[in-house]
Each structure stands twice: as C-alpha cells, then as structure tokens.
N, C-alpha and C positions, 0 to 999 in steps of 0.2 A: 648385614643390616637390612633392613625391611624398608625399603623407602615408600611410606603410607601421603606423600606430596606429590604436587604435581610441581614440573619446572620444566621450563622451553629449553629447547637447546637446536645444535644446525647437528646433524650427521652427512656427512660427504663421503661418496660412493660410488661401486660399481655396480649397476643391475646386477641379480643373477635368475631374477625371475618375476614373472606377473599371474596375479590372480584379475582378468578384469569383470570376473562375477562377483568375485565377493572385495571387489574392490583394495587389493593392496600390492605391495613388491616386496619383493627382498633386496638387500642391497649389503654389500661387503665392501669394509674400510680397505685405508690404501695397506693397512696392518691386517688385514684377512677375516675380519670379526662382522660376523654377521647380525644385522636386523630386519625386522621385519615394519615394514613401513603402511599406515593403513591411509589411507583415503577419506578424505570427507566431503561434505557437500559443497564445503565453502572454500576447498584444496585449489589454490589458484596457478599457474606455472609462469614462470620467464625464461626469454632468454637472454644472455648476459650482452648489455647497451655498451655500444661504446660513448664516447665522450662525443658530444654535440648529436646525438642519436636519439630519438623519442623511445618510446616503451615498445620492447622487443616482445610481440607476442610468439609462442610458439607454433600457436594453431590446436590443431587435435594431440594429445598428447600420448594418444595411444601407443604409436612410432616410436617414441621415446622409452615409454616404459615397456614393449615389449623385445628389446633388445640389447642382449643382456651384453654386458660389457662397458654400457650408457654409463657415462661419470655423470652425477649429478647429487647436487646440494639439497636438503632437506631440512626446513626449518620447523620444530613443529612443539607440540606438549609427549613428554610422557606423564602416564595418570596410573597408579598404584592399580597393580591388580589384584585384589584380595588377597595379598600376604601371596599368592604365587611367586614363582623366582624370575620373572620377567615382567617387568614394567610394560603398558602399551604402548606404543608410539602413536599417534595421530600426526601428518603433516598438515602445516595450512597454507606452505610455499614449498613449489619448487622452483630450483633455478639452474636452467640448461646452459653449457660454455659452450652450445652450437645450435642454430636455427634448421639442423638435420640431426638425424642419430648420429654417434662416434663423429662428427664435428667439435672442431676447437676452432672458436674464428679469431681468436688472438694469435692463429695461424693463417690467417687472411692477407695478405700480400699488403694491401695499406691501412689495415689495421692500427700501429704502429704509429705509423705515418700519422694518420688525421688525428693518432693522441696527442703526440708531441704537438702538431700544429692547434691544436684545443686549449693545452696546458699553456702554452707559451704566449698564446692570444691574450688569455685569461691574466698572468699574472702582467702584461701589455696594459689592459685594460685598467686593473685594480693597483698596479703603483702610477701611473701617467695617465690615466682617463684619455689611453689612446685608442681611436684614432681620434677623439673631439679633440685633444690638447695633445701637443708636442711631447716627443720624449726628453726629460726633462731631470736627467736624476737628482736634481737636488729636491726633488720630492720626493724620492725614495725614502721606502720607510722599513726596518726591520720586520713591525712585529703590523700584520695581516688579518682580520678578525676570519671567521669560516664564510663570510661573503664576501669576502677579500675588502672592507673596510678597513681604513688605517686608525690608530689607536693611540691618538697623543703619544708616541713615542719618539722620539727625536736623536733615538742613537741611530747612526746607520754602520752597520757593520761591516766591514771588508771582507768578511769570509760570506756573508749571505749575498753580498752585492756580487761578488765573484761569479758563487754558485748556480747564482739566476743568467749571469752575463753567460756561464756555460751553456745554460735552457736554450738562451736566446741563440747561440752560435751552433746549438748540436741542432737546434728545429730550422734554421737556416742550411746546416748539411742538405738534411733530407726534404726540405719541401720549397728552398730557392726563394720563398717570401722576402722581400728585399726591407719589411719593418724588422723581421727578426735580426736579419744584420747589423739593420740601423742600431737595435736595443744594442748589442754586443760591442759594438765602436763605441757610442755614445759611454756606455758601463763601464768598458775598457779607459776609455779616456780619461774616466772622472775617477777611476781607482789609481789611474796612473797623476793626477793632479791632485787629488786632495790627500788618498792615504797609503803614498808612494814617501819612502825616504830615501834621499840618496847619499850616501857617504861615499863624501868624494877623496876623504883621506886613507879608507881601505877600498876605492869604490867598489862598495859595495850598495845591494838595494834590499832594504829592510820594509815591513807591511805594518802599518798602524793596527792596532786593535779596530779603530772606530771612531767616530766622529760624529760630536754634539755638537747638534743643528739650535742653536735659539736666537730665531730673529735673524739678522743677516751676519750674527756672530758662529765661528764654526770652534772646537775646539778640541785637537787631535788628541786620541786618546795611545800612547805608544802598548803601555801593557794592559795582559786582559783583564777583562771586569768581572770574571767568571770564577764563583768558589774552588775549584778545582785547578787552577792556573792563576790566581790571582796575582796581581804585580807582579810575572814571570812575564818572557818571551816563550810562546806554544810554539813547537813546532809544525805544529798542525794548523797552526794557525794561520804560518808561513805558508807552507807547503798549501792549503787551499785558495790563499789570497793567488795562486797561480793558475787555479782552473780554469776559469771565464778565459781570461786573456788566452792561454793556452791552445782556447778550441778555437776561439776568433782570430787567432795566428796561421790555425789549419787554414785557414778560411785565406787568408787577407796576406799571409807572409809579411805583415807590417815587421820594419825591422826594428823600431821603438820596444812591442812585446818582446822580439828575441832579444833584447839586450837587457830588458828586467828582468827575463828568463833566467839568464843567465849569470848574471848578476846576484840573483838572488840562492839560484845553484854554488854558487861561488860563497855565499855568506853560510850555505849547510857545512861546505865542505871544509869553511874556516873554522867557525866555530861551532857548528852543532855535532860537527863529526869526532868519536871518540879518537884522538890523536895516536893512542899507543893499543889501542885494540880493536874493538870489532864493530861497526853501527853508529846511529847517532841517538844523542842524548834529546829526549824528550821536551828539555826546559832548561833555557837561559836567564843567568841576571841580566836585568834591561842595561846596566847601567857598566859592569865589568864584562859583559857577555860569557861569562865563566859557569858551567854545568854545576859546579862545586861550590856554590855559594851557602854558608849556612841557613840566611834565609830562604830560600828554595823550602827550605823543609822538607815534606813529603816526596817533592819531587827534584831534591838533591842526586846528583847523578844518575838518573833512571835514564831507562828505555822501555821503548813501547810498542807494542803495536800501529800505532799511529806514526810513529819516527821514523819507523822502517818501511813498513805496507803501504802506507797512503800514498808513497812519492807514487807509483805506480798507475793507479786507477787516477789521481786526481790529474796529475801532470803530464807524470812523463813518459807513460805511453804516446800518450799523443803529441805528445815533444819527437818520439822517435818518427811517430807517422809522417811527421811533419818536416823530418830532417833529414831524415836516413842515416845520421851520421852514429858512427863508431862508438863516440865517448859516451852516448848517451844510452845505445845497447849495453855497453859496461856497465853502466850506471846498472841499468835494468839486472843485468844479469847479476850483479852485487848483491840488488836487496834480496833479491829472488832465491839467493844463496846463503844470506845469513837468514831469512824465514826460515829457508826450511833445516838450516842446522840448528837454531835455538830454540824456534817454538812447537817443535811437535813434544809432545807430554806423553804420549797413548799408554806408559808402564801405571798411571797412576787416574788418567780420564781421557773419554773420547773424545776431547775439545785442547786445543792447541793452547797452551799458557801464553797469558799478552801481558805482563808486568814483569820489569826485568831490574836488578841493581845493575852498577855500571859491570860488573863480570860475568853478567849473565845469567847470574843466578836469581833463581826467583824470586820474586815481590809478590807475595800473598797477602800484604797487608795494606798496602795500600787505596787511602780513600774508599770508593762506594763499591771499588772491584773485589778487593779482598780475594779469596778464591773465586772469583766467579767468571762465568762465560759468555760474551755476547757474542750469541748466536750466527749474527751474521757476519763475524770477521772470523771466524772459520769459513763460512761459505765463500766468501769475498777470497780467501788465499786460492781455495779451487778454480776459482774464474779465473783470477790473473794468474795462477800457476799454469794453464791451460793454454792461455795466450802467450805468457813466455816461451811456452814449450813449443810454439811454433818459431820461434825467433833461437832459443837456443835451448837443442832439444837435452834434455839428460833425463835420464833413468828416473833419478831423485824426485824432479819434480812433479813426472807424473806419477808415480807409487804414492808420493803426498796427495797428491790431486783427489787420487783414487780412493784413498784410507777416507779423506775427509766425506768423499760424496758415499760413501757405504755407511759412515757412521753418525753421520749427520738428523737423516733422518727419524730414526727412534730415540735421539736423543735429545733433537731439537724442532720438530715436527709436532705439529697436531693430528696424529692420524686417525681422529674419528670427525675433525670439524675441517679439516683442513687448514692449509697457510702456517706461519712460523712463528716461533715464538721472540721474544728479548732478551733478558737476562735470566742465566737459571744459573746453580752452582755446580761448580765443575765436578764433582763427586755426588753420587748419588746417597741418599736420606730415604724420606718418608719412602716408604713402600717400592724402595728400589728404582724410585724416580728420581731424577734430577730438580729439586724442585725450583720453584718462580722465587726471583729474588724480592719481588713487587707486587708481583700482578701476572697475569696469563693474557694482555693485550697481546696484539700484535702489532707493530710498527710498522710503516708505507717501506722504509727503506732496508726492512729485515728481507720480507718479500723480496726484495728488489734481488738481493743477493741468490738466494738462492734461484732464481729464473734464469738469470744470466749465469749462474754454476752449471746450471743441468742441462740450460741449452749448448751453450759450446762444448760441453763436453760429449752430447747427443752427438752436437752439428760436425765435433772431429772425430771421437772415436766408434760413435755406433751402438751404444750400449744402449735395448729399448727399456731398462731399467732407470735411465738418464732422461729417457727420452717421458715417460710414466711422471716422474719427480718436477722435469721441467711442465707439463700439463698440467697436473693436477697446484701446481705452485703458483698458474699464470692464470690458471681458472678461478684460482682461489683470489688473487689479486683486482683480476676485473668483474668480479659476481660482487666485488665488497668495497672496495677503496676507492670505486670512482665516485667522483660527488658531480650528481648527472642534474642537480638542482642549480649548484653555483658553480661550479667547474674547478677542476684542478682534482685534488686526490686530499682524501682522510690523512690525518697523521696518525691515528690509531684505530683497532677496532675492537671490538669484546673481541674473547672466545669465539663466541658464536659469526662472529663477522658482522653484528652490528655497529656500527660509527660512535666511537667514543668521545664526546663532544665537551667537554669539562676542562677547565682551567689553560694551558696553555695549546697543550693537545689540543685544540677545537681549532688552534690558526691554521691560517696555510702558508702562514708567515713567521718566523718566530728565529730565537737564534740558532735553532735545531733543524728549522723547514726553509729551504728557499725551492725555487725551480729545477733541483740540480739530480738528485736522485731519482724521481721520477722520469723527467727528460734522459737521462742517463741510460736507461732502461727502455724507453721507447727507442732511442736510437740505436743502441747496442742487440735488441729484439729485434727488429728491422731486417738487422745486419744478421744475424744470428741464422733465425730462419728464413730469410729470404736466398742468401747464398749459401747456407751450409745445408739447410736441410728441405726445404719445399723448391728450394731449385727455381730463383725467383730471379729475374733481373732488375737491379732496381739503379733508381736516378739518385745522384749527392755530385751538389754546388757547392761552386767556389766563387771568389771573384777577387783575385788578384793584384796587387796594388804593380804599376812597372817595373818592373829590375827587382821586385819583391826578392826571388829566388836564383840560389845560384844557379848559373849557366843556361837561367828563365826554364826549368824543370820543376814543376809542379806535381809534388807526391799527393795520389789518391787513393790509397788504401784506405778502406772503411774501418780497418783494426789487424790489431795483426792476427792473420789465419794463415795454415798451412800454406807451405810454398807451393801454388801451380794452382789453387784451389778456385781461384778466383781472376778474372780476365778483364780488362778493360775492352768492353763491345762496339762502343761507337763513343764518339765527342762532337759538341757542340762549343764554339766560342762564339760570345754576343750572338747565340740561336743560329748560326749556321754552322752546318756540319764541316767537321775536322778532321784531319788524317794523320796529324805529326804529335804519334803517339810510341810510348813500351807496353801492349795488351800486356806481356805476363810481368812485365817488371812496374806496371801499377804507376808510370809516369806521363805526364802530359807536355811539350815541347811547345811553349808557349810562343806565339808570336810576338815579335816589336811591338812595345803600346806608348802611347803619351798619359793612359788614364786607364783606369782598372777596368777588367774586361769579363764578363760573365762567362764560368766553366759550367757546361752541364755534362755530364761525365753518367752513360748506364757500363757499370758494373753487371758483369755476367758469373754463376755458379760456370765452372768448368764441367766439359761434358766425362 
C-alpha cells in the first residue's frame, strides 16, 4: 500500500550512524529494522526527568548522536514520499534515558529511591492533604482524578487501601521517612477495624469487598461489586487485602498482622483450596463458601492465574522475608509448582494459558479472557519463577523462566515504539500477529512486569540479552509514564507513549490503580540493580515493635536472591552503630526495648 498521509508516531532505537552535514541518523529497532531519522530546525532533545526533577536538558546533542549504540526515542511525522517505497521521517523530539551517551540513569543508585519517596508523598498529599492535615483514613477515597482530586466516590476499597498501605511501607523500607510508616499503621489499622471479619466459630479472617462512607453511616460491603466477581468471594480479592499489611509487618513485626495473616492463610487452605486435587479455586459463595455453587456461574469451580500466582508477589514472599519459616517456603514452593505444571501451553501459543475448570483443563471461554493473553502475567511468572529459584532451586523453573523471557518479546513487545503491550490473543491472526484485544495502549503495571523480569534475571544469571530487555523496558517506562506535572505515574499510554487521559484511565486512583504497582517496582529496581548488578550498597529501615520477633531476630533480606549474594555491612539502632548481627544470614539480633527502636541496616553486593 502506498501511504500518500502523513501520521506521527515514536520509533525507539539504537544509533548506527550520523550524518551531521546533512543533518540525520540512522537508528535500528530492538527487532533489527532500520530507519533513517532527519533533523529539523525545530528538532528539540531531553533527557529522561525523574519525579520531583525539572526539565532534563541534554546540552549539545552531537555526543549523543554520533555514538552509535545510543538507545534513544524519536517522536516525529512521516510525510509520503512520492509513491517511493519509503516514507520520510522527520523528528521534532528526542528523548535520551542518560544525561551522557550509552547512560541509563534509572541505573543511578537513588534513582529508585527519590521515585518511591515522590510517589508516596504524592498520593500522602492527595488522599489526606498531608502534611496540612493529619493522616486520617476515613477520608480515603477510591477513585483519584489525574491531579489526584477526589471525586464524590464514597466506596473505599480494601484491595486499593491495602495496595497503597503497601506504597507507604515499601517507601518507608527504602527511605526511613517516618510519615510513610505513619500512612502503613494508620491503613493497616483501619483495614484491620472496619473491613476485617473475624469468624470466631472457624476462626477464621475474612476481607470485606468495601465500605460505603455516607455521612457518619459506614456500610460493609462483604462480596464484590465488580461485573466479573459479582456477589462471589474473589480470591484475589483476599489474597491482596494481605499486601499493605504484609510489607508493614516487614517493618513493625506487629503480631496483630501476623495473626490476620495467618488467619486468613488458614481460610485459602479451608476453603478456597481444591480438597481432592490440585490449587485453589478462584471464587467462593459468600454465604455456603462452596466453589461449586450454581450461582457462581461463570466462575463455578474455576482456577486462575490470580488463585495460584498472586499469593506470591502480593503476600507471601514477603511473608517468607519476614519469617523464615518453613511452612511458608512450602507454601511458596507449591504454587511455584502447580504454575509451572498447568500453565505452560508452548504446543499451541507462546503465552502461558491463565483460565482453568476445576481439572485443569482449559477455560477458553470465559468472560473478557476467552482465548486471550495478558501480557504481563507471563512476565510476572518469570520474575517470581526467578526469585523462587533462589529459595528452591529446580531445573523446571528456570527453563520456564527462560522460555518466557525469549519468547515474550516478539510477541508481546513494541519493538519499534518500545514498552509493552495488554491484552492480545493467544494465537496469532492478522498477518501473523498476535493481535490487540482492545486497543495497543500500554498499561503502568504491564511495564512494571517486565523490568523487574529482565532485571533479576540480568542481576542472577548474566544474560546481556536480559540485561538489553530490562533497559530498553525501564527507558521506556520513565521517558513516558511519569507525570512530572502532578506526580505519581500514567495509567496508560498510546502506542507512541503519549498519556492516555480518558475516562477512568486518566486516575491515579481507581479500582484498577492505587500506590502499589508503581512502588512495587521502585523498590524491587532499587534492590535489583543496586545489589545484583551495579554493585551498589544501599540503606532499608525497619522499626520494630518489643518482643515483636522471635528470639528478638529481625530478618533483612531485601527479597529473596541467591544465597551468599548479598551481606549485611554495617547497622545502626536509634542511629548509633551496631554489631549484633548474621552478615551472610541477612539477620539482626536486636536488643531489649520498652518501645520500638529504629533499624537502619546498609545491605552490601558480595564481592
């Protein structure tokens, strides 16, 4: 076809060459395809701002362009070239992911750091007008406008209040701020008071959907509101109401969270767990808690991606970091083990099947999934397959690990705009693509996944194929999704890596967005390449309630990574230095307190 229009678009690339007489470059995708890029008068360059950062000039841009290898973003027109077989390009932005050539500064030591502490402030700010007014959550509000304005809504959700209480307890990890912890108590409290059940006749601890605020009337909502779980129990639902509390348990060893923890552990294993086979079931009746209930309908005995994989990343990793105990690496190693026997598919698509009946067999037809693939829960099994493989290593999980991060990319990658896609279908159509089930956005939390796949798989096994995937994924994430206007991060963005601003997408708050995936990723990046790969030593707080833990031993693993790999360097309690430590066994030997005592703990890369 003759394309006789003009139409913008972003190409993302390597240098391979500059003309600076006749003013252009060439540049090759992360797929090998070459363009030629021209110049114009009004051709402007950045480089990529971090959060709370002013506008990143780069200076002369010559350095950039004549150094071939430069990854950089081009936003520009192509304009018909008289029925020729190549369109021209014009750019009118570029945008550098280093304030030097072959620099990446989401490779910067507190990079990371000052995001998480930006993001966290921000959403501080916009549900509790802190620091002018107290934190205060029964002003918390679901849904967030893009300048984080709240919006007459008056449900407040368990799973977003959760989400955010995790922001606040992972940005207190890494930056000691003592409102961040405030938010994560304060949040933890008020989920454990208002939409906290406890059944004391199985005791067991069950999570409310949610909770209508009107007037000084509150009014608990037990199942979800949501077309795709309606009047069920989610397990998802479950299982995230555990996050927040979870990280703020790293933190605090409050023994209140370990007993909802656990508790709530104890209500998967009664009844969400399939009795006479394999995994747990998706969705409970609220009212018999029975998988098998005809109204269920759709999701009558199922299993899911979310029933199995989520315990992992949301919980109960950091349930292990936090415990060291046994029953909870079985846990781990369980789900770890029924992922990778059910869901790898590769005889039929390069994307992992996530809808299951209760034997295992497939679910193609259900709801909005039908066949299809969201993108980032294949990435997501690589990351945590990676992690487990440090805690229990088998063959399995990393040849899964592997398959995903090889085949991922051409089938779920942008490789001429960069960044990742959403939903596509699991079998390929038009023209041998996978196509968009919706739309060719990209989502904050699809990104999210694959950065943290490619970096720990870099930061363990070495592959600069890994190491390629994870740059050009983190480049693509901070050149596009930071909102350096109001703060916090996009929910979507075009194709091209524009900010998709329309209908709920435009919140920073919503039932889909809280603090939790963003933060997620700043901390886990931190951790990633600061000790695995740039050889970084970095500081993460605690602060401990008395007799919090047993035999007053306080676990500081940042995540789990290879054994030996990572050392405890020096500690500080209440700011004076400490010596009653495990360097390789990642433990702190707390002293006698009457009242909780500040850990500041540098973590060292092994030499």
């Amino acid at each position: 076809m003759n394309i006789n229009f003009t139409f913008s678009d972003t190409i993302a690339g390597y240098i391979t060459g500059y003309n600076a007489q006749e003013r252009w470059f060439t540049l090759e995708t992360s797929d090998k395809r070459p363009f030629k890029v021209n110049l114009i008068a009004s051709t402007y360059a950045r480089s990529v701002q971090n959060l709370t950062e002013g506008w990143q000039d780069p200076g002369d841009i010559t350095a950039f362009l004549a150094t071939n290898g430069q990854y950089v973003f081009a936003y520009g027109t192509f304009y018909p070239n008289a029925g020729g077989d190549e369109a021209a390009f014009e750019a009118q932005q570029l945008i550098f992911p280093g304030k030097e050539p072959k620099v990446y500064r989401h490779e910067e030591q507190n990079w990371w750091i000052t995001q998480i502490s930006s993001i966290a402030s921000s959403y501080l700010k916009w549900q509790f007008d802190y620091p002018k007014e107290e934190i205060n959550y029964k002003n918390y509000r679901t849904m967030l406008h893009l300048g984080g304005a709240k919006k007459g809504d008056y449900l407040q959700e368990t799973d977003t209040i959760s989400r955010m209480v995790y922001g606040f307890a992972s940005a207190y990890l890494l930056t000691g701020k003592d409102e961040f912890l405030e938010g994560a108590e304060l949040g933890t409290e008020y989920l454990r008071d208002h939409l906290r059940f406890f059944d004391q006749d199985d005791d067991l601890v069950y999570w409310y959907h949610g909770l209508k605020v009107e007037g000084q009337k509150e009014t608990k909502l037990l199942t979800s509101e949501f077309g795709d779980d309606l009047d069920s129990l989610p397990m998802y639902e479950q299982i995230y109401a555990l996050a927040g509390p979870t990280q703020t348990y790293r933190i605090t060893g409050d023994k209140r969270i370990r007993e909802d923890i656990d508790k709530t552990i104890d209500l998967f294993e009664k009844y969400f767990k399939d009795p006479n086979g394999i995994g747990y079931y998706s969705h409970l009746h609220p009212i018999t808690l029975d998988a098998h209930e005809e109204s269920l309908a759709h999701n009558k005995a199922r299993k899911n991606w979310n029933s199995v994989g989520d315990h992992a990343p949301a919980y109960l990793i950091n349930l292990y970091l936090a415990s060291g105990e046994k029953k909870h690496a079985d846990f781990l190693e369980y789900t770890f083990d029924t992922i990778t026997k059910y869901f790898p598919d590769y005889e039929n698509s390069p994307f992992v099947q996530e809808k299951f009946f209760e034997d295992w067999s497939k679910d193609q037809t259900w709801g909005w999934q039908q066949n299809r693939a969201v993108v980032g829960h294949n990435l997501k099994i690589a990351w945590n397959l990676i992690r487990q493989q440090s805690l229990t290593p088998k063959d399995e999980y990393l040849e899964f690990a592997k398959k995903i991060a090889e085949l991922m990319p051409a089938a779920g990658s942008d490789q001429q705009r960069g960044g990742w896609y959403d939903v596509v279908e699991r079998v390929t159509k038009t023209g041998g693509k996978h196509q968009f089930v919706w739309h060719d956005r990209k989502a904050w939390w699809q990104q999210e996944q694959a950065i943290l796949a490619y970096l720990i798989m870099y930061g363990v096994l070495g592959d600069k194929e890994y190491e390629k995937q994870a740059r050009e994924a983190a480049a693509f994430y901070n050149a596009f999704f930071l909102d350096n206007d109001d703060g916090g991060v996009y929910f979507n963005v075009f194709g091209n890596g524009m900010p998709y601003l329309l209908g709920t997408e435009r919140y920073k708050g919503s039932h889909s967005m809280s603090a939790y995936h963003s933060t997620e990723l700043c901390y886990l990046s931190a951790v990633y390449i600061n000790l695995l790969i740039t050889k970084q030593p970095t500081y993460f707080y605690f602060k401990p309630y008395p007799n919090s833990w047993t035999d007053n031993i306080l676990r500081v693993s940042p995540d789990i990574l290879p054994a030996g790999s990572i050392y405890i360097s020096e500690v500080f309690i209440n700011d004076q230095p400490y010596t009653d430590f495990d360097a390789y066994g990642l433990t702190v030997k707390l002293p006698e307190a009457e009242e909780s005592i500040r850990v500041k703990v540098q973590i060292s890369p092994a030499k």
